[in-house]
C-alpha positions as CSV (number, residue, x, y, z in Angstrom):
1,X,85.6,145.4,30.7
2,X,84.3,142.7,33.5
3,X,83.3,144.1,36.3
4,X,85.1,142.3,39.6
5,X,83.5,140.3,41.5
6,X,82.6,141.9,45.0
7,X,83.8,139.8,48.1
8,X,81.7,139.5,51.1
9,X,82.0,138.0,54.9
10,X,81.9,134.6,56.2
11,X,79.6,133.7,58.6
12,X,82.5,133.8,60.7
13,X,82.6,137.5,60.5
14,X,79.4,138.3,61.0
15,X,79.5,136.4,64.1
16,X,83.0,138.0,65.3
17,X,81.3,141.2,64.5
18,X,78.0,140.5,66.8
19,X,80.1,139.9,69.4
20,X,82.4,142.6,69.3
21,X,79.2,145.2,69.2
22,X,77.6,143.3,72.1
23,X,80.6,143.6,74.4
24,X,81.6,147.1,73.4
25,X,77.8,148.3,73.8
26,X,78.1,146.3,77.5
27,X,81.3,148.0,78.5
28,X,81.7,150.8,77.1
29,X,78.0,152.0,75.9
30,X,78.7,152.4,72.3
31,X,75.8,151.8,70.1
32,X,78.1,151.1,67.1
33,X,76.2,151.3,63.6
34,X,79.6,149.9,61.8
35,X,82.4,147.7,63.4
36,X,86.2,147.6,62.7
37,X,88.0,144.0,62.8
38,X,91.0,142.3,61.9
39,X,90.4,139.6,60.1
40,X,92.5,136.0,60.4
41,X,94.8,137.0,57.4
42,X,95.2,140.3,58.7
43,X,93.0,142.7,56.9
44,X,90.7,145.1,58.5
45,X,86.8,145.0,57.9
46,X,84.0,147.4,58.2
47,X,81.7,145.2,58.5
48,X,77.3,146.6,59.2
49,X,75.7,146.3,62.2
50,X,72.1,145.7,62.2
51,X,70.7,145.7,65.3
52,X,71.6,146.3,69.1
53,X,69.8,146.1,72.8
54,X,71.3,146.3,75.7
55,X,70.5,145.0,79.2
56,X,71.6,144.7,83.0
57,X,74.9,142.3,82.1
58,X,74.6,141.6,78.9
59,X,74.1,143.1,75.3
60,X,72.9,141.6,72.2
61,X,74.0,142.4,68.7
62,X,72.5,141.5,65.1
63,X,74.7,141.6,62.2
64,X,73.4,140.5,58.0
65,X,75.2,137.9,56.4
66,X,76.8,139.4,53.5
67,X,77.9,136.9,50.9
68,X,79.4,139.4,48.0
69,X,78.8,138.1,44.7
70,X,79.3,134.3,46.0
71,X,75.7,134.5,46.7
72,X,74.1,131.2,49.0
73,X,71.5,129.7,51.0
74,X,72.9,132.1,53.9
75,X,73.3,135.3,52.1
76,X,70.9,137.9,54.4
77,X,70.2,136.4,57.4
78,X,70.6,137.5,60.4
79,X,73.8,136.3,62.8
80,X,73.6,136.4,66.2
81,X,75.2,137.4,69.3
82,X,74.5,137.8,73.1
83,X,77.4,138.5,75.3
84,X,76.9,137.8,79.4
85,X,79.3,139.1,82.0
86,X,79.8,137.0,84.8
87,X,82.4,136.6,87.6
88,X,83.2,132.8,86.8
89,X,82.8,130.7,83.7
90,X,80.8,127.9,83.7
91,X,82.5,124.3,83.4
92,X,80.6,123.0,79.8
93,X,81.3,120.2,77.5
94,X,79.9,121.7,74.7
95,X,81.5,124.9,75.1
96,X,85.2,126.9,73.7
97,X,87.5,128.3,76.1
98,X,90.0,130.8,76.3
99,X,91.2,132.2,79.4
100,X,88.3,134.5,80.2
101,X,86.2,133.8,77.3
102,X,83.6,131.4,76.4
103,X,81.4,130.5,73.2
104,X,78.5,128.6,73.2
105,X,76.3,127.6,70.1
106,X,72.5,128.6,70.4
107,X,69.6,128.3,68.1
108,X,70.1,127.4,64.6
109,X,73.9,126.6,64.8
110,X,74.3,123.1,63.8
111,X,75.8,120.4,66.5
112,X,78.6,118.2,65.3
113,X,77.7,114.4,65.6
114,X,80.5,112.9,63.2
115,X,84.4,112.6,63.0
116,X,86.2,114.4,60.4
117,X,85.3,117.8,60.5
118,X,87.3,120.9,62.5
119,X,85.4,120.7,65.7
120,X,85.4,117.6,68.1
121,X,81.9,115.8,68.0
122,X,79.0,116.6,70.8
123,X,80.2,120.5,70.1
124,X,78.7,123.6,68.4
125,X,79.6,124.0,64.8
126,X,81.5,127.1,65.1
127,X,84.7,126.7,63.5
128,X,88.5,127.1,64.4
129,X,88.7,130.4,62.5
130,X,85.8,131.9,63.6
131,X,86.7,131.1,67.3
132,X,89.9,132.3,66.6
133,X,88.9,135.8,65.6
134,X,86.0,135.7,68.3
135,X,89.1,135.6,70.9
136,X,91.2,137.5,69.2
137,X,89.4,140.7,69.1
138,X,87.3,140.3,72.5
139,X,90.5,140.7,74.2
140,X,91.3,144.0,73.5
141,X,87.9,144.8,74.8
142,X,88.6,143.3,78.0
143,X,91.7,144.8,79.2
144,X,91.9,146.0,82.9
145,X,88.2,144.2,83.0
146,X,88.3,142.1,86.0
147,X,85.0,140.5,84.1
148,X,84.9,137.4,82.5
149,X,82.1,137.0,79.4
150,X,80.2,134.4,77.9
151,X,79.4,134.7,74.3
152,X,76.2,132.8,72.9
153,X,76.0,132.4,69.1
154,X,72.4,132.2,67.2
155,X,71.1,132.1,64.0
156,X,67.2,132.4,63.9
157,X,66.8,130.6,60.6
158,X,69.3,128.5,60.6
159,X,67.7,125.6,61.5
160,X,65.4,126.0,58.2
161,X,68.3,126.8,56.5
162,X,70.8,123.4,57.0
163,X,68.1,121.4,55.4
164,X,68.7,123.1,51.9
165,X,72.8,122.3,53.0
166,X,75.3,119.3,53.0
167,X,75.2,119.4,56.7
168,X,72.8,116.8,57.7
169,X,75.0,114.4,55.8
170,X,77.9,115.5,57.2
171,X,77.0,115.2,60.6
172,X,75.8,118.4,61.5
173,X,72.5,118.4,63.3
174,X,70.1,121.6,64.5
175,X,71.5,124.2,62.4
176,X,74.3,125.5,59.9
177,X,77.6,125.8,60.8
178,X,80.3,129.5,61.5
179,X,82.8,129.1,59.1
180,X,85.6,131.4,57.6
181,X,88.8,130.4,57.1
182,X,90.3,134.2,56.8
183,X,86.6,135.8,57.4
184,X,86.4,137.1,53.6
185,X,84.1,135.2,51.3
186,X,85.7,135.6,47.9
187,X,83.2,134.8,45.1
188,X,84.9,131.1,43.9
189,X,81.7,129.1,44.4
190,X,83.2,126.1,42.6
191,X,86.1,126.3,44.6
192,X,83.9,126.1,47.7
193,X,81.9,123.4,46.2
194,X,85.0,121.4,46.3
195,X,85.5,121.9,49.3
196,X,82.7,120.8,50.3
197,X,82.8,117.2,48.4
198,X,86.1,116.5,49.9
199,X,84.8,117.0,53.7
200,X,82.0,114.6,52.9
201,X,84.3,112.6,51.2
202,X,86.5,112.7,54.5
203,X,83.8,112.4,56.7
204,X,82.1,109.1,54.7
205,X,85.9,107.9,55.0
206,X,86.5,108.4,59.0
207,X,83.2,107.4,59.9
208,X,82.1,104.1,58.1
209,X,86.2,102.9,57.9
210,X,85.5,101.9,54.4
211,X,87.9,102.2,51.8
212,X,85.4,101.8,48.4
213,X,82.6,104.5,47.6
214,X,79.9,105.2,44.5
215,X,80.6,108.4,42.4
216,X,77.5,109.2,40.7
217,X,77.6,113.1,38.7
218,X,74.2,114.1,40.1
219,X,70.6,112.9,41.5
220,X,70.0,110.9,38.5
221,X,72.8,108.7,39.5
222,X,71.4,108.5,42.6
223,X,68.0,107.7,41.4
224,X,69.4,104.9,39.2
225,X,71.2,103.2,42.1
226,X,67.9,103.4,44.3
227,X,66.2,101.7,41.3
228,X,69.1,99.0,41.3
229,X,68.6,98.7,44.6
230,X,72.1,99.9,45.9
231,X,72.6,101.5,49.2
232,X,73.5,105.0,48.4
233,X,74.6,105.9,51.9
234,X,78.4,105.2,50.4
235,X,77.7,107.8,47.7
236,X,78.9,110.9,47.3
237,X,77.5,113.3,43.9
238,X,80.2,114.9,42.2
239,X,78.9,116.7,40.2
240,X,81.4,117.7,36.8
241,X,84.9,117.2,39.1
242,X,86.0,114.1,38.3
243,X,89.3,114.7,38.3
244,X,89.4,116.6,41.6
245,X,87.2,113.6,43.6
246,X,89.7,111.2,41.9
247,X,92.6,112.8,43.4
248,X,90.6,113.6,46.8
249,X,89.8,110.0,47.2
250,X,93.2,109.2,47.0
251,X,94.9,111.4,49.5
252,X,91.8,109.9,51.8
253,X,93.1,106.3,51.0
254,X,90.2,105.1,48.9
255,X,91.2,101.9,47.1
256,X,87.8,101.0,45.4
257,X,85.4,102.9,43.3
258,X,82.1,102.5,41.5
259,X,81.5,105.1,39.2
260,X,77.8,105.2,37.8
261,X,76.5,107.9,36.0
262,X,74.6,109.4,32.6
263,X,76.2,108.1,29.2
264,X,76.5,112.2,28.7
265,X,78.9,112.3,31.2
266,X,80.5,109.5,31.2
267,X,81.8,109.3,27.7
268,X,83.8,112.3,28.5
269,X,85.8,110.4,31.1
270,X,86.7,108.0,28.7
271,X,88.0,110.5,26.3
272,X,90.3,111.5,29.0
273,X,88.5,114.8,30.3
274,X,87.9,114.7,34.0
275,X,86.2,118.1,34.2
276,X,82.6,117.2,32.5
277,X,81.1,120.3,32.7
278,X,80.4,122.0,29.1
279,X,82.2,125.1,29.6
280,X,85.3,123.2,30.5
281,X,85.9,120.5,27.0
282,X,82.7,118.6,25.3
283,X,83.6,116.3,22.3
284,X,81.1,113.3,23.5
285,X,79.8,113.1,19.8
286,X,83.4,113.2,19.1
287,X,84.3,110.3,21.3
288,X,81.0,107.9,20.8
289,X,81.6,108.1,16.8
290,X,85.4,107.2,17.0
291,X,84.8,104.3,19.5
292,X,81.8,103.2,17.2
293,X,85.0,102.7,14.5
294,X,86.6,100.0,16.5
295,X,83.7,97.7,16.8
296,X,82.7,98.6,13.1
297,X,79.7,100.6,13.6
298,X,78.4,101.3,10.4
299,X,79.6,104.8,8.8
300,X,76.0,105.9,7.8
301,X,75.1,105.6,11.5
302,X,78.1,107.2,12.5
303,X,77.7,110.2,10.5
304,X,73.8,110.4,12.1
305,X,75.9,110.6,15.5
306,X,77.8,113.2,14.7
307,X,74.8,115.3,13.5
308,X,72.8,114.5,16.6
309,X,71.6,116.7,19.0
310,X,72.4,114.9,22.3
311,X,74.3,111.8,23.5
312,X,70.8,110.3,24.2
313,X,69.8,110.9,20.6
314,X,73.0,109.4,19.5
315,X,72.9,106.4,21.3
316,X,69.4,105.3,19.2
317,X,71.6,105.0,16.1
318,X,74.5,102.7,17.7
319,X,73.3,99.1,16.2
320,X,76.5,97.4,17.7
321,X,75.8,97.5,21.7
322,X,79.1,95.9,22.7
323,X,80.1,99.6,22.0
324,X,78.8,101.0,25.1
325,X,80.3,98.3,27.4
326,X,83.2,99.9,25.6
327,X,83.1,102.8,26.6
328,X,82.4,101.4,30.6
329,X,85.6,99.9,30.3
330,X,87.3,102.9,28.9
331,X,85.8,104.8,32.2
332,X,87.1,102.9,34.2
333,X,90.8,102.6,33.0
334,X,91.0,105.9,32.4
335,X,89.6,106.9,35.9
336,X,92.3,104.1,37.0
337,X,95.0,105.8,35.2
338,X,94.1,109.3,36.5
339,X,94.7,107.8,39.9
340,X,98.1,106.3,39.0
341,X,97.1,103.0,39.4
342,X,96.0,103.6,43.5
343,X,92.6,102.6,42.8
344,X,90.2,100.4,41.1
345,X,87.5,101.2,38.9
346,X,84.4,99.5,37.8
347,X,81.4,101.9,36.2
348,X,77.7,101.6,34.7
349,X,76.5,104.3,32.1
350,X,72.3,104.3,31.9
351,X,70.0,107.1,30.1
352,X,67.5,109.3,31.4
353,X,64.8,106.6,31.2
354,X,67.0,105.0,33.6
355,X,67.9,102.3,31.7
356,X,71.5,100.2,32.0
357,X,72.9,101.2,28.4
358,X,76.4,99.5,29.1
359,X,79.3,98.7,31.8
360,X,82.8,98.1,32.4
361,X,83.9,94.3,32.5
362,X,84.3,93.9,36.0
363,X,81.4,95.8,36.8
364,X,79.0,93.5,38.8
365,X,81.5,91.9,40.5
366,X,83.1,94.6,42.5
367,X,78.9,95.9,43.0
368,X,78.1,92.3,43.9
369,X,81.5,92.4,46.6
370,X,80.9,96.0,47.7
371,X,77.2,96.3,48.0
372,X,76.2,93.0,47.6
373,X,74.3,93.7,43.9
């Protein structure tokens, strides 16, 4: 039988959690070794504390970020938080208020600089959710407290940390960010990765005003644009979801798209599969020998592709090259038909040498218009 999975908390938690322990250490001299909290959809968590000190008017409280089985760069380290009473709140930009409650963002929480993410730009980035259930179970701490209480969020290594992260790119400078939409990590990793490609998706979209971008699958798209000479700061690396960046750039209102990527990839597209990754469908032998029938590829060196190894092997035994602009142009009306006709398409297939091995029709005039190549 599988064993399930084992859910963990969002960073969101753990900083909820920090703060709760502060403020009930502070007020009420509990030196709490678990904590009980609600989360945002309503479930109650025992969530660890690690550490706890206490001084005149103000407590700290360390609690280990625990990422279940949905293991990342943030699993174990420590989150932060130091709660301060004080008789009047200070008047901050860069700070969340809620009548007698305010967050701040210390060391190693990331600031935002960009549009298009959840919090407004100059701020810490600590989350709507998170805040939420920062708020939310303070209160019932500070009943009959005529107190008000600042709450100071840190993460010692999270400035080490956002540089193995999307956040630079999206904006987020100095640190990572508190997320959690419901405070529970469930272990979905390619969910999350999603996720994340549509908010830099979203945030490439609301901050340059642009309505074309470059898809490449992974680094060595990237590597063959730099070598082409292409700007890849209107890139985004998405990796095997095709289909899912399609429809994301879309509902962003993306009208223009250069797709450039590995001829292992890419022939999947244009046999209609718009999840690339081998687990999902595979068939690029499949697809590359029954392509090679309609510009009469000879059969001997069609039967050598289908008993190839890899795509790259394949490829040596193709004598007619017109097949692999082919298969661009197949890419790209496929990828235009995925979108329902909303976008435009151009793409470039190269090998791992990172050589140009074919492209669709159109190809170097929409590059030529969009990035000047």
């Amino acid at each position: 039988m599988k064993e399930e999975l084992r859910s963990g908390y969002t960073t969101g938690t753990c900083g909820a959690v920090a703060a709760y322990a502060a403020l009930d250490l502070l007020l009420n001299d509990k030196y709490n070794g678990e904590i009980k909290i609600n989360s945002l959809n309503g479930i109650q968590l025992k969530v660890p504390v690690e550490k706890l000190k206490k001084g005149p008017n103000w407590a700290r409280a360390v609690v280990l970020k625990d990422g279940g089985d949905d293991i990342d760069a943030t699993h174990g380290i420590e989150i932060c938080a130091k709660v301060t009473l004080v008789d009047q709140l200070p008047e901050v930009s860069h700070g969340m208020y809620r009548d007698n409650i305010l967050i701040l963002g210390g060391r190693g929480i990331g600031k935002i600089t960009k549009k298009g993410l959840q919090v407004e730009i100059g701020k810490p980035a600590i989350n709507p959710g998170p805040q939420k259930m920062i708020f939310e179970n303070l209160q019932g701490l500070l009943k009959n407290i005529d107190k008000k209480v600042i709450v100071r969020l840190y993460i010692p290594k999270g400035r080490e940390i956002a540089k193995r992260t999307f956040n630079p790119r999206l904006g987020i400078l100095g640190g990572i960010s508190v997320l959690g939409s419901t405070g529970i990590v469930k272990p979905m990793s390619e969910e999350a990765w999603k996720d994340s490609l549509f908010v830099e998706l979203k945030v490439l979209k609301e901050n340059t005003g642009r309505d074309w971008v470059i898809f490449a699958f992974g680094n060595h798209g990237k590597s063959f644009c730099e070598k082409m000479g292409i700007d890849i700061s209107q890139m985004v690396v998405i990796s095997n979801f095709v289909g899912f960046m399609i429809d994301s750039a879309v509902k962003l209102g993306f009208k223009k798209i250069l797709l450039i990527g590995h001829i292992g990839k890419a022939i999947k597209i244009a046999g209609g599969i718009f999840n690339t990754h081998s687990r999902v469908a595979d068939g690029r032998l499949e697809i590359l020998a029954a392509n090679g029938i309609l510009v009469d590829e000879p059969r001997e060196n069609l039967l050598k592709v289908m008993g190839s190894n890899t795509v790259e092997e394949a490829c040596e035994y193709i004598q007619k090259k017109e097949l692999f602009n082919l298969i661009g142009n197949k890419v790209a009306f496929k990828c235009k038909e995925y979108s329902r006709g909303e976008i435009e398409f151009e793409g470039a297939l190269f090998t791992f040498s990172g050589d140009l091995i074919g492209h669709s029709e159109n190809f170097y005039n929409m590059a030529g218009e969009l990035v000047g190549k």
